[in-house]
C-alpha positions in Angstrom: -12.8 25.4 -42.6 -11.2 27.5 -39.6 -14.7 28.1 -38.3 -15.5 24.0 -38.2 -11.8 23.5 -36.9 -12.7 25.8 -33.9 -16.2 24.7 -33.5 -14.6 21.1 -33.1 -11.9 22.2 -31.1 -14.3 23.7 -28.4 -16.6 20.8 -28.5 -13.6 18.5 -27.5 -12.8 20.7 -24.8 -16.3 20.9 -23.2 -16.3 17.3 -23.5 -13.3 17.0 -21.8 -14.4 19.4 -19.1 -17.4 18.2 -18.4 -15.9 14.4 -17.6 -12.9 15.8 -15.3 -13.5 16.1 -11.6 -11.6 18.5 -9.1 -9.5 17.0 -7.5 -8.8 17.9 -3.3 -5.9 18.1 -1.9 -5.6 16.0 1.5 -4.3 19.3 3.2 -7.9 20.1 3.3 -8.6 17.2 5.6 -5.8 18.1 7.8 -6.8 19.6 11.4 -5.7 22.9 12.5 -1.9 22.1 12.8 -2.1 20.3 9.8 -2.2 16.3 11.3 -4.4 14.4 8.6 -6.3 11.5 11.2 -5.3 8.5 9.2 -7.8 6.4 10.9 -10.6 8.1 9.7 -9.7 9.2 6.3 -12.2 8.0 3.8 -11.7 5.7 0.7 -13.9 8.4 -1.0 -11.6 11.2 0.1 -7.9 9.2 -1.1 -10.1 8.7 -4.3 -11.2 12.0 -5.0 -7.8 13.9 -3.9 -4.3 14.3 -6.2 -2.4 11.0 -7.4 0.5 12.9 -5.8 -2.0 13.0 -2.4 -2.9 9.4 -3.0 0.4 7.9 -3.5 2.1 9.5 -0.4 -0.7 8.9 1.9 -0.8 5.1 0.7 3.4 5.2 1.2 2.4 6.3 4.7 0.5 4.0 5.7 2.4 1.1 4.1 5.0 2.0 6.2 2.7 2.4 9.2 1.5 -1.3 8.6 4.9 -2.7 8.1 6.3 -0.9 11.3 3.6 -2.3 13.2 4.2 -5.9 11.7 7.8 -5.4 12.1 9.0 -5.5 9.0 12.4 -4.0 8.2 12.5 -4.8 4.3 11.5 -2.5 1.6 10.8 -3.7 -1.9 9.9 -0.2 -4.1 7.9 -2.5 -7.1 5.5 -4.6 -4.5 4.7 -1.2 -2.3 4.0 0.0 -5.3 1.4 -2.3 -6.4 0.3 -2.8 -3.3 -0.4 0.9 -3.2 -2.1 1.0 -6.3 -4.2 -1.9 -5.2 -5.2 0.2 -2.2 -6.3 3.3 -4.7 -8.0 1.0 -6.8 -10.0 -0.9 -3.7 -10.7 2.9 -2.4 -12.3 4.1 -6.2 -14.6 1.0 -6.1 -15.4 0.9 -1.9 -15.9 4.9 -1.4 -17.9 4.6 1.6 -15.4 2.7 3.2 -12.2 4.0 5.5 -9.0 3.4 3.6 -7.8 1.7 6.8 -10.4 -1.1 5.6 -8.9 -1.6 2.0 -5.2 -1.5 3.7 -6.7 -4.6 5.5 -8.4 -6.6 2.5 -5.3 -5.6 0.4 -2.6 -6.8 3.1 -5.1 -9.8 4.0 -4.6 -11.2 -0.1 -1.3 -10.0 -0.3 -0.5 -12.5 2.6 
């Protein structure tokens, strides 16, 4: 019984290992005095780095767009969704810069 409870237990495990992915952190991106270029950051790399990575670079640049469009107001639940739209545009368009799903996310949200 405590041989088939182990034998499963490392089956799940392998399982589980075998579907996760490393994640990278954006620091690895980051030139040598640690500037990520935010114009040519890839939808494959917010995709494949940390949700912590993901949701502060996507905070970034929401703030970057609404500076540039002059916007002054701050609603926490839309940049939220709007961030996770981002992510979620980025996981499905990987060969695309995230500056490009920022635009087709904005674009709708307009």
């Amino acid at each position: 019984m405590m041989k088939t409870t182990f034998l499963a237990a490392v089956a799940c495990f392998c399982v589980t290992a075998a579907g996760a992915q490393t994640a990278t952190p954006l620091a690895n991106y980051a030139d040598a005095k640690g500037y990520l270029d935010v114009q040519t950051l890839t939808c494959a790399q917010l995709a494949d780095t940390y949700q912590e990575d993901a949701d502060a670079l996507t905070r970034w640049y929401s703030g970057w767009y609404n500076g540039l469009g002059k916007k002054h107001f701050y609603n926490a639940k839309r940049s939220a969704e709007l961030e996770h739209q981002v992510i979620v545009y980025c996981k499905a368009n990987r060969d695309k810069k995230i500056i490009e799903g920022l635009a087709v996310v904005f674009k709708e949200e307009k």
